[in-house]
C-alpha angles and dihedrals in degrees: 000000000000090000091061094037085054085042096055091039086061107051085049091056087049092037087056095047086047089048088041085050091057096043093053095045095049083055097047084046088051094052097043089052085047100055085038087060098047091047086051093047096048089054094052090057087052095268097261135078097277089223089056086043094051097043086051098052092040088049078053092055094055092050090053094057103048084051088042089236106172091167088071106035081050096067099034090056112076111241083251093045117150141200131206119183148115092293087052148240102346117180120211094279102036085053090051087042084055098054086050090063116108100209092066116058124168111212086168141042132159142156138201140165085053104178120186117204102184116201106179102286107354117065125194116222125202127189150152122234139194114196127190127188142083139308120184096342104315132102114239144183120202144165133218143180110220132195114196124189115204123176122184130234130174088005085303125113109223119194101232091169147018135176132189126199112197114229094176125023128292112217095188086069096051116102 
């Protein structure tokens, strides 16, 4: 008897590191799914933080308008984009037309005290900005509160409104 119980023995010893194997590999196959998921969700959100993703982008559209370029500010304003400001109530091509005039010229643009209120798939920026250039011929400095509304589609954030509130004069909307 102590061949088969060693027999026996020995096919439970096999049957449990078998059983251990599987275990083991269920686990590795659970975790694998798991780190696949989070990969596939985070690229779903766009991969990066959205408020880095949206100071950057905002840090993009002044760029743009201190180069006057209206290819980029193009695809980053919604077809139904709006502007609010001093001047007055601009749509998306009147607010590309306007970067195209020559009586008004940004050397400078910055912003700071950039906040970032995320709701699902719209986010509300708000910023100061201090803008230096010419209008008209003369040099100005002035400074604006802006709030600036994105939402994203197709993992890209798209501006579908701004408004500025001047805190110091705009000499661009004096006549």
């Amino acid at each position: 008897m102590d061949s088969r119980s060693g027999c026996i023995q020995s096919k439970e010893l096999i049957f449990q590191i078998k059983e251990r194997f599987e275990m083991r590999r269920l686990q590795v196959l659970v975790l694998v799914t798991f780190i696949f998921a989070l990969g596939y969700v985070s690229s779903l959100r766009g991969g990066d933080d959205p408020v880095q993703e949206l100071t950057k982008i905002k840090e993009q559209w002044s760029e743009a308008e201190v180069k006057r370029d209206v290819g980029y500010l193009d695809q980053l304003f919604a077809k139904d984009f709006d502007m609010f400001n001093a001047r007055g109530h601009f749509n998306k091509e009147q607010m590309l037309q306007s970067l195209k005039d020559p009586d008004l010229t940004f050397t400078e643009l910055h912003s700071d005290n950039i906040q970032v209120r995320l709701y699902g798939n719209v986010a509300v920026m708000t910023d100061h900005v201090k803008a230096r250039g010419i209008a008209k011929g003369k040099e100005f400095s002035r400074e604006s509160r802006f709030v600036r509304i994105f939402v994203r589609d197709h993992k890209k954030w798209q501006a579908v409104l701004a408004q500025s509130t001047p805190l110091t004069p705009d000499p661009a909307a004096q006549k």
